[in-house]
C-alpha positions as CSV (number, residue, x, y, z in Angstrom):
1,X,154.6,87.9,147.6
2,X,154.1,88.5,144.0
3,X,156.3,90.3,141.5
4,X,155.3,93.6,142.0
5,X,155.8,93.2,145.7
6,X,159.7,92.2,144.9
7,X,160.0,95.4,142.7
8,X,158.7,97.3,145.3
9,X,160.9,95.4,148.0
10,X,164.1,96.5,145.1
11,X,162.7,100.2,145.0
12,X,163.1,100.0,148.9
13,X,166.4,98.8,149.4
14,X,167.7,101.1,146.7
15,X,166.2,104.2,148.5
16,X,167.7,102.8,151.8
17,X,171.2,102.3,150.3
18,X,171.2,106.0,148.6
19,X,169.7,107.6,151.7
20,X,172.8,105.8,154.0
21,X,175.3,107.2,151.1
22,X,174.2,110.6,151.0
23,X,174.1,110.9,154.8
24,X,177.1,109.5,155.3
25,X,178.9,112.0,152.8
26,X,181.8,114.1,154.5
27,X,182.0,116.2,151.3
28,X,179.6,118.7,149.8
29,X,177.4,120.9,150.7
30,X,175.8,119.1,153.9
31,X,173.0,120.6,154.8
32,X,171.7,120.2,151.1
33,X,172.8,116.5,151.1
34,X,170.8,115.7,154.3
35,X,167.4,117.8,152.5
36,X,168.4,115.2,149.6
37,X,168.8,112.2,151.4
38,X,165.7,112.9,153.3
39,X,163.5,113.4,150.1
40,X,164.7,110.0,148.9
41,X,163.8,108.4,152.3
42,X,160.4,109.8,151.6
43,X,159.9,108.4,148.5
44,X,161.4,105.1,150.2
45,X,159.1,105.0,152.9
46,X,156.1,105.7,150.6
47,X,156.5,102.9,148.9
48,X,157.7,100.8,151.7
49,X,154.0,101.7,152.6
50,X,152.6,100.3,149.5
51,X,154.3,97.1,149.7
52,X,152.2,96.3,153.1
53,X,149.6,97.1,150.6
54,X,150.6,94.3,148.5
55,X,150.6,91.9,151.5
56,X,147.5,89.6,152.8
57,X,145.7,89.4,155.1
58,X,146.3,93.3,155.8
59,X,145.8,93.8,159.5
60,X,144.2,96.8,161.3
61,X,147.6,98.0,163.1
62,X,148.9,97.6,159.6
63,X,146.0,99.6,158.0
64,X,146.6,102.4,161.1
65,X,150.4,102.8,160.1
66,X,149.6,103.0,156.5
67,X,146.9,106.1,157.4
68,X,149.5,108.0,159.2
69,X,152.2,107.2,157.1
70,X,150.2,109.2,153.8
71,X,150.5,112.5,155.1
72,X,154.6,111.9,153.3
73,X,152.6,113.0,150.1
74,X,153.0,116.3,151.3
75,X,156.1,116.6,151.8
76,X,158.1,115.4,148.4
77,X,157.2,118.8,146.5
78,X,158.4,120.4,149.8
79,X,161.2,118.8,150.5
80,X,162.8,118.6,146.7
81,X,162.0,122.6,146.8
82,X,164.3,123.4,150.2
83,X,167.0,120.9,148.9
84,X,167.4,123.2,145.4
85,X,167.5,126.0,147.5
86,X,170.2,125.3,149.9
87,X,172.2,123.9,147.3
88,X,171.8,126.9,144.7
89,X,171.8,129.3,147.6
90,X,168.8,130.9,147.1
91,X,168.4,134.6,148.3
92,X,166.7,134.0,152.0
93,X,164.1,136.9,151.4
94,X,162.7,134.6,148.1
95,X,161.8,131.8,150.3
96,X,158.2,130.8,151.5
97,X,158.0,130.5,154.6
98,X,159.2,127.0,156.7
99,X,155.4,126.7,157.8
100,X,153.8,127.0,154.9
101,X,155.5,123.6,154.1
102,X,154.2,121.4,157.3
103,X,150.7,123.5,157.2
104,X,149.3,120.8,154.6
105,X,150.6,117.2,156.5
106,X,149.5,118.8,159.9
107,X,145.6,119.1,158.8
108,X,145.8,116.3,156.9
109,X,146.9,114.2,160.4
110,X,143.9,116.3,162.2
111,X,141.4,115.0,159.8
112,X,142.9,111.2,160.4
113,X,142.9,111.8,163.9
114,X,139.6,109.5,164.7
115,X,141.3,106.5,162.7
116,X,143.5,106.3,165.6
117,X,141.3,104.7,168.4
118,X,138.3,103.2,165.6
119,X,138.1,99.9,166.0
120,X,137.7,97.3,163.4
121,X,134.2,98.0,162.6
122,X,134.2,101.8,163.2
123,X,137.6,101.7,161.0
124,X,135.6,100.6,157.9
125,X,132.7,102.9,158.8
126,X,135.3,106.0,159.1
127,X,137.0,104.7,155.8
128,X,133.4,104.4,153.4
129,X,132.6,108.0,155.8
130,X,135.6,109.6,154.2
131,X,136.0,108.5,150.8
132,X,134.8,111.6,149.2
133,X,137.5,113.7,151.8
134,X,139.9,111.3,150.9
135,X,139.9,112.2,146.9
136,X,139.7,115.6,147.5
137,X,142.8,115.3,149.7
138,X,144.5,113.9,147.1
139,X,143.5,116.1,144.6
140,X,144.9,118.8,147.0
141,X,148.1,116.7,147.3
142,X,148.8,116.3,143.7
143,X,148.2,119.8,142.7
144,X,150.1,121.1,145.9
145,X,153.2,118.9,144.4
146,X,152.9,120.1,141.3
147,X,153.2,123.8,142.2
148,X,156.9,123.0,144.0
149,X,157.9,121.1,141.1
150,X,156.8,124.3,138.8
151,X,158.8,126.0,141.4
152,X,161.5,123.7,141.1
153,X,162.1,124.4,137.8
154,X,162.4,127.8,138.1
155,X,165.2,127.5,140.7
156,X,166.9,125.4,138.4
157,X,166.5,127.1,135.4
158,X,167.5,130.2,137.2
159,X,170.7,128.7,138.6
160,X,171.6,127.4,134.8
161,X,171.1,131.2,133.4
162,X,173.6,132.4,136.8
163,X,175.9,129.7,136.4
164,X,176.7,130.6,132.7
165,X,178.6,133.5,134.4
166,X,180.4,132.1,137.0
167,X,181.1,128.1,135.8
168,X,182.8,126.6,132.2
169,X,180.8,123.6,132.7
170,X,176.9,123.2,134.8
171,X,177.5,120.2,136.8
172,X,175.2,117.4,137.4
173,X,172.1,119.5,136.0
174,X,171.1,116.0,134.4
175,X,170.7,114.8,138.1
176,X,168.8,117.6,139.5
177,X,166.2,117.0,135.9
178,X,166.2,113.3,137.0
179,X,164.6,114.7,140.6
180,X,162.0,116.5,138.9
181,X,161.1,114.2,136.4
182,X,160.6,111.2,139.0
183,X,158.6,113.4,141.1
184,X,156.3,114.9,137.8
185,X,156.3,111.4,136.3
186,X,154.7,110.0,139.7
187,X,152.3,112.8,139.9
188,X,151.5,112.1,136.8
189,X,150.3,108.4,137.2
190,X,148.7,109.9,140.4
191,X,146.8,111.7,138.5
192,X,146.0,108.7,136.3
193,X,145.0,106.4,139.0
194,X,142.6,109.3,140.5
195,X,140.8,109.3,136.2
196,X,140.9,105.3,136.2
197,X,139.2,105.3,140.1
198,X,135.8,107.0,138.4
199,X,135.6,105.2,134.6
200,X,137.1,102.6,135.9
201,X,137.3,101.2,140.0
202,X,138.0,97.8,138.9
203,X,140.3,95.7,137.1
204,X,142.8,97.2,134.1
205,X,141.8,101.0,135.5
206,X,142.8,99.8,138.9
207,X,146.2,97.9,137.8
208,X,147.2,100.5,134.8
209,X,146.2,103.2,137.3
210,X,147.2,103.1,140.9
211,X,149.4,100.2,140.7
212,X,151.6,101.9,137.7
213,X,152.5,104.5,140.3
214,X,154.1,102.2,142.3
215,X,155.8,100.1,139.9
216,X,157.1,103.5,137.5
217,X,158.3,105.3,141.1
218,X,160.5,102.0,142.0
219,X,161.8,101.6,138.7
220,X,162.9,105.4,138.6
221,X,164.5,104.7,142.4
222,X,166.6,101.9,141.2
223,X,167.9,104.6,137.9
224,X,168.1,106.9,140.7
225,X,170.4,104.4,142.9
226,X,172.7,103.4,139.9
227,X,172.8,107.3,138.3
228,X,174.1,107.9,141.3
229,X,176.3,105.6,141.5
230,X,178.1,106.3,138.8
231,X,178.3,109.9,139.5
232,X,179.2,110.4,142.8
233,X,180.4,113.6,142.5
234,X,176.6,115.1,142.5
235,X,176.8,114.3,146.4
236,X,180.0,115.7,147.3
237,X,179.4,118.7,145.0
238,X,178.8,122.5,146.2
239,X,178.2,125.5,144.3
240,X,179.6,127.5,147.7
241,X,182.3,129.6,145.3
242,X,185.5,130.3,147.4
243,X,185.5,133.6,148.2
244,X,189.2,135.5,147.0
245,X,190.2,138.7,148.2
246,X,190.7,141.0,145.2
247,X,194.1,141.6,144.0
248,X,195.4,144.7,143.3
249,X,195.9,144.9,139.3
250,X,197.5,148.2,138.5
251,X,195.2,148.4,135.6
252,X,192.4,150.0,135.3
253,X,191.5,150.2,132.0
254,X,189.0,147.6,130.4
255,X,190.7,147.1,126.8
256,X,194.3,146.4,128.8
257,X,192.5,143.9,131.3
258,X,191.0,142.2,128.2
259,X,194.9,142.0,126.6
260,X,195.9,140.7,130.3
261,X,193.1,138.1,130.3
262,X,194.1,137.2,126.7
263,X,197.6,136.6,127.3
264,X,196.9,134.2,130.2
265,X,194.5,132.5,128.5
266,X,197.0,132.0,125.3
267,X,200.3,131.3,127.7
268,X,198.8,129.4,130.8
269,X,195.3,127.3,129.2
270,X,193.4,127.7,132.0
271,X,189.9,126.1,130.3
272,X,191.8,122.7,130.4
273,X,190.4,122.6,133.5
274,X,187.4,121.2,133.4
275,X,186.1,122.7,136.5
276,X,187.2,125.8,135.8
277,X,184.8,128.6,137.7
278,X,185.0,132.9,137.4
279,X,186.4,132.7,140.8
280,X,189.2,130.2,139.9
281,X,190.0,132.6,136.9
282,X,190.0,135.7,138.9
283,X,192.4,134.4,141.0
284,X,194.7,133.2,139.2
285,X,194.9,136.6,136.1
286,X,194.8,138.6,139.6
287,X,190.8,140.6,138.4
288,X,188.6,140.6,140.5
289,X,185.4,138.9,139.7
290,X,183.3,141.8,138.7
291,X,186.1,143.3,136.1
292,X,187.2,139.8,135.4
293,X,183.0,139.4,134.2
294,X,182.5,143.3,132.7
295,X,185.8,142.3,130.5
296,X,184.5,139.3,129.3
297,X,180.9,140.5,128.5
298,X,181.5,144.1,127.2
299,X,185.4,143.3,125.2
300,X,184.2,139.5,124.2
301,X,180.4,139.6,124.2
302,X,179.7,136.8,125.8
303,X,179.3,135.2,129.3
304,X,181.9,133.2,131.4
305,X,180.5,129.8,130.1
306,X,180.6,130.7,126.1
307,X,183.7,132.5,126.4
308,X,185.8,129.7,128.0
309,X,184.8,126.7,125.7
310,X,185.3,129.7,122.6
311,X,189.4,128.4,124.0
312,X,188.4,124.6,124.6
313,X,186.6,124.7,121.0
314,X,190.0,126.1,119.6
315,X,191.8,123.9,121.4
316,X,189.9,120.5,120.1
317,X,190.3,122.0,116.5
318,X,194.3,122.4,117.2
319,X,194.2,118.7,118.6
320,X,192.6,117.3,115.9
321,X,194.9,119.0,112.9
322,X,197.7,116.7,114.5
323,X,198.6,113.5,113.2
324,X,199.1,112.0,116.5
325,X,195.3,112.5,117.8
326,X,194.2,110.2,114.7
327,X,194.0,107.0,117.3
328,X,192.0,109.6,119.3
329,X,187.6,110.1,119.6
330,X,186.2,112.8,118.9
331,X,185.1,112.7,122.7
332,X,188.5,112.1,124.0
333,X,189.5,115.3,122.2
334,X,186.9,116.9,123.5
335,X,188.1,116.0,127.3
336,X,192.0,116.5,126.3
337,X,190.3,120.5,125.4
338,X,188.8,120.5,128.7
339,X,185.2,119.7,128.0
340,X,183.7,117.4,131.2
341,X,180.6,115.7,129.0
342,X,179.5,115.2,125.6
343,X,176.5,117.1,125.9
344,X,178.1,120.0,126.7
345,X,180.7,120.0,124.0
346,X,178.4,119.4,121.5
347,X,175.9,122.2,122.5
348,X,179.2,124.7,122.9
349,X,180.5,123.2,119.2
350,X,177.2,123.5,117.2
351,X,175.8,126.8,118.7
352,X,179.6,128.9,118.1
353,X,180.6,127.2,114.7
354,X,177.2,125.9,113.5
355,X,178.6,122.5,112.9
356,X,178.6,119.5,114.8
357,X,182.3,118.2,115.4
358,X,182.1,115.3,112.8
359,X,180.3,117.8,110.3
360,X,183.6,119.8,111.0
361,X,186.0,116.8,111.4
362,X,185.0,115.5,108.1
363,X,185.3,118.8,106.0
364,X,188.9,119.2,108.2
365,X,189.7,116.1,106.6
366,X,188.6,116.5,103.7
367,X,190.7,119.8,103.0
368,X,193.4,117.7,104.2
């Protein structure tokens, strides 16, 4: 074994522990959290193949496996795609069809098919035989990937504009951007390795090229394995909103629902909550979610995101005029307001006051 074999062998046993915690998961949306858990076994398995790679003398059983096990390449960009859209709930009628997704790893294992029964000799025949089918294959593959990663991002950015109306915070989208950019990241040294194998079959275009893949796509499991961990939340989260029954308001006029919403927003704080959703809000001013929405577009012009960290944004300036928040962060402010990360309070802070919040904390002082 060498040193990139004992990365790999790390990458591995980080897939395998994630893959076991995901699956076990009682919380969350399942179904999603088995698509995940299933995508990070692929990527575990792929480069549980490449470590037989790494291992001498390689054996023809060994070499079989290996064969069979590529046609996994197919199935990252596929997989990643059905776990965004079970978790984000994407409408059924904008889905591609389930075997449009298998189509590509089923013809790929029909043009394998004679590596099966080869024997030694006819093995390394079949293998010289197909090289040319074998780049194109992985042309196909990388491009294939690509396109559900383009698609990926779509979904995502898509659920990010939607979840502006119905969340005060977008949880774990730094997770979901983690997925894609290991996947696009690996497709990209793919890419690279596929360049170096024409200028450059031997030596540094054979190391910096295909090798890189393996040793950047291990690395990025093990981030993966401890991003996780410190986050567990992304695998027990689920953007299912409860559904609430609306309540009869009495009201139907849109300027008194806005001085209803006001008044509980004043005398109650809701947007210390840092998980605070429309639905959560509608249930507790009694509005259902469409008025509770129209009243804060049309009477506040803006949506459900902007208008309930407008409050927390009040709130941290109120905190940080008294005396006994000096032993206090800025950050810890931010959370007693009922922001959930930095990023996000400092995005809300800059884009509504056009000030950071030490620009602001240090001309608050200063007036002082």
């Amino acid at each position: 074994m060498n040193w990139l074999s004992v990365l790999i062998i790390f990458g591995v046993l980080q897939g395998t522990i994630l893959v076991f915690a995901i699956s076990r998961s009682k919380r969350g949306n399942k179904k999603a959290n088995r698509l995940l858990s299933n995508f990070i076994l692929i990527i575990t398995l792929t480069l549980l193949g490449r470590y037989f790679y790494t291992v001498h003398p390689l054996t023809l059983l060994n070499a079989k496996i290996l064969f069979v096990g590529d046609f996994i390449i197919f199935l990252l960009g596929p997989m990643l795609y059905l776990y965004l859209l079970e978790l984000f709930r994407v409408n059924p009628n904008l889905r591609i069809h389930p075997a449009v997704h298998i189509l590509p790893s089923v013809i790929y294992l029909v043009i394998i098919f004679p590596f099966f029964t080869a024997d030694r000799l006819t093995f390394l025949k079949l293998s010289n035989d197909y090289l040319n089918v074998f780049t194109g294959i992985e042309i196909f593959a990388v491009l294939q990937n690509l396109a559900y990663i383009i698609l990926c991002s779509l979904i995502l950015k898509r659920y990010v504009g939607e979840s502006d109306n119905q969340n005060s915070s977008v949880p774990q989208i730094k997770f979901y951007k983690i997925l894609l950019g290991i996947t696009l990241t690996g497709l990209i040294f793919w890419s690279l390795s596929l360049g170096f194998r024409f200028f450059d079959p031997e030596g540094a275009g054979d190391y910096f090229g295909y090798q890189l893949v393996w040793i950047v796509l291990s690395c990025a499991m093990i981030v993966l394995g401890y991003y996780t961990l410190l986050n567990s939340e992304i695998i027990t989260y689920d953007t299912t909103a409860k559904k609430y029954e609306s309540k009869p308001t009495g009201i139907e006029n849109i300027n008194e629902l806005s001085l209803k919403l006001e008044k509980i927003m004043r005398e109650s704080k809701p947007y210390l909550n840092p998980k605070l959703t429309l639905a959560g809000l509608s249930e507790m001013s009694g509005i259902n979610t469409h008025l509770l929405s129209r009243v804060i577009n049309e009477k506040h012009n803006k949506n459900f995101f902007a208008f309930i960290n407008s409050y927390r944004i009040e709130e941290f300036k109120k905190i940080i005029e008294n005396d006994e928040s000096k032993h206090l962060t800025l950050l810890a402010v931010a959370y007693d307001a009922g922001f959930n990360s930095k990023t996000t309070f400092n995005t809300a802070f800059k884009k509504l006051t056009n000030q950071t919040p030490r620009e602001y904390f240090k001309l608050a002082t200063n007036e002082k």
